[in-house]
GUVEX-474343 format. One record per residue (C-alpha): x, y, z. Coordinates in steps of 0.2 Angstrom, whole numbers, padded with zeros to 4 digits, always signed. Example, Ala and Ser with C-alpha at 12.3 -4.5 7.8 and 13.67 -1.06 7.14 Angstrom:
+0062-0022+0039+0068-0005+0036
//
This chain:
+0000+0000+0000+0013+0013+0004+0022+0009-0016+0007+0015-0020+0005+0026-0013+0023+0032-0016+0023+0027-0035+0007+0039-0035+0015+0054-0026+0032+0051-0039+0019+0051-0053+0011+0068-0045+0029+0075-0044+0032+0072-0060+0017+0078-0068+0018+0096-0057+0037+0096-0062+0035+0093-0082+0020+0109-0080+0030+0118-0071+0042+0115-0086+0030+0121-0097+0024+0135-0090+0043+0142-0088+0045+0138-0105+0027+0150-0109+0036+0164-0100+0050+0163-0110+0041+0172-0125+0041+0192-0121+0025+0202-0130+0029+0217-0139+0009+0219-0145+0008+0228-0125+0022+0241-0124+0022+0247-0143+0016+0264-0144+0011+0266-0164+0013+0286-0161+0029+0282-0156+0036+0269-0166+0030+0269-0182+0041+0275-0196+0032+0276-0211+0014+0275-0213-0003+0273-0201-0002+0262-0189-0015+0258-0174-0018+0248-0159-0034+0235-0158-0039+0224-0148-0035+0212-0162-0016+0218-0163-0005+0229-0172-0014+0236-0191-0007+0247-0204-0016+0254-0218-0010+0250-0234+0006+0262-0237+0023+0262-0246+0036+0256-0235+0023+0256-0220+0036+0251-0205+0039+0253-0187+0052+0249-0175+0047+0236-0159+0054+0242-0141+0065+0226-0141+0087+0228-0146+0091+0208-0145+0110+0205-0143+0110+0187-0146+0101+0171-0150+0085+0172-0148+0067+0168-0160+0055+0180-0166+0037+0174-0172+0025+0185-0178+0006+0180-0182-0002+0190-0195-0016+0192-0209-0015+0204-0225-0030+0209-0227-0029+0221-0242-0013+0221-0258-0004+0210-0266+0013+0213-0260+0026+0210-0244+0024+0209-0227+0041+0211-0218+0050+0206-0200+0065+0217-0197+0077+0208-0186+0099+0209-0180+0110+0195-0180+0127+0199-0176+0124+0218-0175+0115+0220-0191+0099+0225-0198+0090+0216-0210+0072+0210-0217+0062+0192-0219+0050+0194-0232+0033+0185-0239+0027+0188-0255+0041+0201-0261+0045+0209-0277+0029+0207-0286+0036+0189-0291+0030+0179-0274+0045+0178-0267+0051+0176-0249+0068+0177-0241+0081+0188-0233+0087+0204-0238+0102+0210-0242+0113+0197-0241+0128+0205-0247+0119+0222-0253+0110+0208-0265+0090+0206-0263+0079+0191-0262+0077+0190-0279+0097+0186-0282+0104+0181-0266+0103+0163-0259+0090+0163-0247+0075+0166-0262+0061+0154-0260+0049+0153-0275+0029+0151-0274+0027+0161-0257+0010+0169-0262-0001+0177-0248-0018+0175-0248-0027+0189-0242-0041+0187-0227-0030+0171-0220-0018+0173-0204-0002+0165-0205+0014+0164-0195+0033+0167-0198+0047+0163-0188+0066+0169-0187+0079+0159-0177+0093+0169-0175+0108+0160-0168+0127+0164-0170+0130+0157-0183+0115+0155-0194+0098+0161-0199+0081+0149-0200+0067+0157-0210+0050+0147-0205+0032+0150-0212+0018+0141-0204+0031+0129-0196+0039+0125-0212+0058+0129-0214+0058+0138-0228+0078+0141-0228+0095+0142-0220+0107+0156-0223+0123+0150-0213+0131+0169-0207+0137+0178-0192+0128+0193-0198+0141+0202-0207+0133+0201-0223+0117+0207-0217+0111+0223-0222+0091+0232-0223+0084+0238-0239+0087+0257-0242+0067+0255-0243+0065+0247-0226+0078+0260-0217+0074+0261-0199+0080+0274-0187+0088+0261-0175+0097+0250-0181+0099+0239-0167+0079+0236-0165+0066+0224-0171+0053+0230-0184+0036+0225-0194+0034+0230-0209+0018+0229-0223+0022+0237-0243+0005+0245-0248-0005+0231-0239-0017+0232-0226-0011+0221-0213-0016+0216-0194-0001+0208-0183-0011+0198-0172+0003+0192-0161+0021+0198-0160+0034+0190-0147+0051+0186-0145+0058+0172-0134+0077+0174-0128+0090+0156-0133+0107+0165-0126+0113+0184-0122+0101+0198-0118+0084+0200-0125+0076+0214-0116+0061+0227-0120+0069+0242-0123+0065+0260-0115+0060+0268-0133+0066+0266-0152+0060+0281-0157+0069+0293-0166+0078+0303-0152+0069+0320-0148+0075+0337-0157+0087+0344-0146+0089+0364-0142+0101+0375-0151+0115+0380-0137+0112+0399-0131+0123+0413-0140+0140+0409-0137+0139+0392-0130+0148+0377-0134+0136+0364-0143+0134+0347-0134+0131+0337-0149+0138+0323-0153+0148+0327-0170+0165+0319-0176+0176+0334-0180+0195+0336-0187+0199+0355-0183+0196+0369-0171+0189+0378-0185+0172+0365-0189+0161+0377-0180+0171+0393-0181+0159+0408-0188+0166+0412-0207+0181+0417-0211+0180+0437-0216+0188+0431-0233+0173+0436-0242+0160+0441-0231+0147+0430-0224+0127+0436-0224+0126+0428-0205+0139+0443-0200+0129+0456-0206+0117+0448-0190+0103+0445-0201+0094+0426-0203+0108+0414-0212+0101+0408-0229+0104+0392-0234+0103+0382-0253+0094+0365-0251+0097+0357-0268+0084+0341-0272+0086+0332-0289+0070+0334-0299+0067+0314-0300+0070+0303-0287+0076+0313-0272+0075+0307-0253+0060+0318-0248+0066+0315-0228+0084+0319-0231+0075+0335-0239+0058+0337-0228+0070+0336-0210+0084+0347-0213+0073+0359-0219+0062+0357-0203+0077+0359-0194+0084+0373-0203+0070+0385-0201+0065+0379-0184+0083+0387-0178+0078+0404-0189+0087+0399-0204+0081+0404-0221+0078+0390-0233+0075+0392-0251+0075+0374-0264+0083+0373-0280+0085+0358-0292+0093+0356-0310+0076+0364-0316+0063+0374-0310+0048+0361-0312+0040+0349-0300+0051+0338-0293+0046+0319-0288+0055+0309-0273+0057+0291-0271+0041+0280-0266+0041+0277-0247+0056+0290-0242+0043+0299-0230+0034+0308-0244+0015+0304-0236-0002+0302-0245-0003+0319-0256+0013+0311-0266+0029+0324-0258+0033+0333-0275+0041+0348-0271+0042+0365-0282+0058+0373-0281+0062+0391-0276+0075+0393-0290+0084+0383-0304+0103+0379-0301+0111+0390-0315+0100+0402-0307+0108+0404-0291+0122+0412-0283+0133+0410-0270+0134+0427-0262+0116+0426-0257+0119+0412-0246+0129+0404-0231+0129+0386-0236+0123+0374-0249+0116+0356-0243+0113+0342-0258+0099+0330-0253+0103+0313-0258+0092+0299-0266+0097+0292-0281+0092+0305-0295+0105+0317-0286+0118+0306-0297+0114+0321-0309+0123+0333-0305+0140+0322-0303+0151+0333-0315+0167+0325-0317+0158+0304-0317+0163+0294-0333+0152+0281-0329+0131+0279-0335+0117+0274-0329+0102+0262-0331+0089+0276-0326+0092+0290-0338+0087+0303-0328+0100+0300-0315+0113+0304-0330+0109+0321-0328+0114+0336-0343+0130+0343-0346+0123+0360-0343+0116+0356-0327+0132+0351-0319+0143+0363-0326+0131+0373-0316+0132+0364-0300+0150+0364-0301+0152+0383-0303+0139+0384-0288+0150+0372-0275+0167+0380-0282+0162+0397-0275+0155+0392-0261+0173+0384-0257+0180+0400-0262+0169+0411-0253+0173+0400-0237+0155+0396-0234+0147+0376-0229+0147+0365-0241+0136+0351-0235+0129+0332-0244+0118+0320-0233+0119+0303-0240+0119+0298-0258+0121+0317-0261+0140+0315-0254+0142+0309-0270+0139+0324-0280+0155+0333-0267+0163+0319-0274+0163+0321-0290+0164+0341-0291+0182+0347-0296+0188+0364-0287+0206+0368-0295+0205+0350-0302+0202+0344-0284+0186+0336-0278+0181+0346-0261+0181+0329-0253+0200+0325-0255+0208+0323-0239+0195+0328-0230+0186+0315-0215+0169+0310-0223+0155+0298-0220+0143+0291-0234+0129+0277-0236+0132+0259-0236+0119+0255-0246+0123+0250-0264+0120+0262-0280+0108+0262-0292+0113+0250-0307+0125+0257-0320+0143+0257-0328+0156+0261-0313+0173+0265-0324+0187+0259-0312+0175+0248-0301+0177+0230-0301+0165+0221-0295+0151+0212-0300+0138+0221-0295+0135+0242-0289+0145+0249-0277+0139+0259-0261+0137+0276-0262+0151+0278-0251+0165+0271-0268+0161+0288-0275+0169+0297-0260+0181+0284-0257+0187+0284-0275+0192+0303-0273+0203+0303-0258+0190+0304-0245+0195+0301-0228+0182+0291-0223+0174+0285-0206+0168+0269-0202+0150+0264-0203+0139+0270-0189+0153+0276-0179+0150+0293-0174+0141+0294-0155+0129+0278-0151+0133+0266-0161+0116+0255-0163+0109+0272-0174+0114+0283-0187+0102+0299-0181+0120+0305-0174+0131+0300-0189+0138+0320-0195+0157+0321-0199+0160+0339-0200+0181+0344-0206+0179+0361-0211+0167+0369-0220+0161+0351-0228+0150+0344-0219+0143+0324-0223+0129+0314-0216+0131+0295-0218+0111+0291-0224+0093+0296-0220+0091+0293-0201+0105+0308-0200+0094+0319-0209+0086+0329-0196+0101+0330-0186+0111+0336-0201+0099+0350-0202+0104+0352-0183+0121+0354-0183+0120+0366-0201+0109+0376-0189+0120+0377-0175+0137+0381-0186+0126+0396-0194+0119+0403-0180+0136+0401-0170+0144+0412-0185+0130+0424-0184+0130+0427-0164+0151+0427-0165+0149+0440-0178+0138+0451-0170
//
């Protein structure tokens, strides 16, 4: 009677122990529907809380970051339904301190994979899976496993590839660009979609909800006189220095700097256009718009443009501008500002990134006297490549000089003394003309480019479109410096 009673008490145990188990294991999945604040996070696009989950209305590039930076192994399963469209929905995700994207029904061919592997998409890179159609109304589930030295790729509990990597040839769509790259993200391309369930559960290191992802706040300009507490890599005392009375500058007659924000009629960031500007005129700058003509100009899809479609009129055309009027010149980047590289041999697939002759003679004039009359001459992402390419004396103004530019790879063409097999990144163009630069993200915090200025000078670079609104920042604060200075 009492091995009875003993082999039923064992049995008890070991029923209590093995849901105990399971009940730890439960607990090892963290919810990120909860502590996600839409208003917040979101990047691109309108995203709400339901009861039901997280939904975005059908957007280009609708995206938002999740309050979670993994440093580790760990799994991330999302549950989700597109409701509306007929393209991707995406998981953003790090391995190995990179940033990149899962995708379902990608690329209008129904594809699903990782990307960029290499800077290479899922349609060319080896993690392409064929026949991954979504169909709308039904609620599916997709699964990373992100271990040290590879990748798993699930859908509805079917392993859908393998990518063996530490994460070094990771890298997130220019498309997908996220303001922390360090963070977790959902994304949805002109799609309705609802993300019923969205949790991450830790394997080894630290994966911990994080206090916000958002993009940091605008800081205050400094008051007259003081030292800036930005975080801004410089190279000589004279980087925030007013002007040099040279030729002399419109901020030391006291009044409002002016300041030449030059987009490319096709194809231009509208953020790394829309932000500086905010930030410009915010700190009492005056902002005035040119482009190779005066017409409409149109930006990239899904670079922040919003529902009425971004196109911007310009103030002026280039050829029509002139350097005394203002205290600095800022080139905008997307790819169509590849039209006004004066002194690239190479072509283009896009035409209109091939820009006219006329057009950057004209730009090279302008940045030549700004050079000469000592004033800012500034490029935020691909625009660096247009200082690149500019000739001063038969120098490009980015010679020498400490610099920092995209990783992301440029838009197809010929690339005369490039050999690889595919585009470069828009940093090559700098490089290739005796740039100085920087590595990758490493200006301030690391895990985000929203800091990522290299000012040596009077030229001033921003590495990609998270910089944006702090390039507009610290162009701000170097004006308004001069102007108080000079008073």
């Amino acid at each position: 009677m009492r091995r009875t009673r003993n082999g039923l008490w064992l049995v008890g145990w070991l029923l209590l122990s093995g849901l105990n188990s399971i009940s730890r294991a439960a607990e090892e999945w963290i919810d990120l529907i909860r502590p996600t604040d839409p208003a917040k996070q979101a990047v691109q696009g309108e995203w709400t809380a339901t009861s039901d989950g997280l939904v975005t209305k059908a957007a280009t590039g609708s995206r938002l970051v999740l309050p979670i930076k993994p440093a580790g192994e760990y799994d991330f399963r999302v549950a989700f339904t597109r409701r509306t469209g007929v393209h991707s929905v995406g998981l953003f995700f790090v391995a190995g301190g990179k940033q990149a994207g899962y995708e379902v029904d990608a690329w209008g061919q129904h594809l699903a994979g990782i990307q960029e592997i290499k800077g290479q998409p899922i349609t060319t890179n080896p993690t392409r899976v064929a026949n991954q159609t979504l169909e709308n109304g039904r609620k599916y589930t997709a699964e990373l496993r992100v271990r040290r030295d590879k990748i798993e790729v699930f859908l509805d509990d079917k392993l859908l590839t393998t990518h063996r990597t530490d994460g070094s040839d990771l890298s997130l769509s220019n498309l997908w660009r996220l303001p922390d790259q360090q963070s977790l993200g959902l994304g949805a391309w002109e799609s309705e979609t609802i993300f019923h369930s969205v949790a991450v559960r830790r394997v080894s290191g630290e994966v911990a909800l994080a206090t916000t992802t958002n993009t940091p706040a605008p800081r205050p300009l400094p008051p007259p006189g003081a030292k800036s507490s930005a975080t801004t890599k410089t190279t000589s005392k004279s980087d925030n220095s007013a002007p040099k009375t040279a030729t002399k500058s419109a901020t030391a007659s006291g009044r409002a700097p002016r300041v030449l924000l030059v987009i490319a009629n096709q194809h231009f960031f509208y953020r790394e256009y829309s932000e500086p500007k905010q930030e410009l005129e915010r700190a009492g700058c005056v902002v005035e718009v040119a482009a190779g003509r005066k017409v409409p100009c149109h930006p990239h899809q899904g670079t922040g443009e919003g529902a009425a479609g971004g196109v911007v009129n310009p103030d002026l055309a280039i050829a029509d501008a002139d350097a005394s009027r203002y205290d600095a010149i800022l080139f905008s980047g997307g790819w169509g500002s590849s039209m006004y590289q004066f002194a690239f041999q190479g072509t283009y697939q896009n035409t209109a990134y091939n820009g006219e002759r006329s057009v950057k003679e004209a730009v090279n004039k302008l940045i030549t006297s700004f050079i000469q009359q000592d004033k800012y001459v500034c490029a935020l992402c691909h625009g660096t490549t247009v200082l690149a390419w500019a000739r001063v004396n038969g120098r490009s103004p980015l010679a020498g000089k400490q610099a920092t530019g995209p990783v992301i790879v440029g838009p197809a063409g010929n690339y005369p003394g490039y050999r690889g097999t595919s585009p470069p990144t828009s940093r090559w163009h700098a490089e290739a003309n005796g740039a100085r630069m920087v590595a990758p993200n490493s200006v301030g915090d690391p895990s985000t480019l929203a800091d990522d200025v290299v000012i040596d000078g009077k030229i001033m670079t921003g590495q990609d479109d998270p910089t944006a609104r702090e390039m507009g920042r610290q162009l701000a604060r170097a004006l308004m410096s001069g102007r108080d200075s000079a008073k």
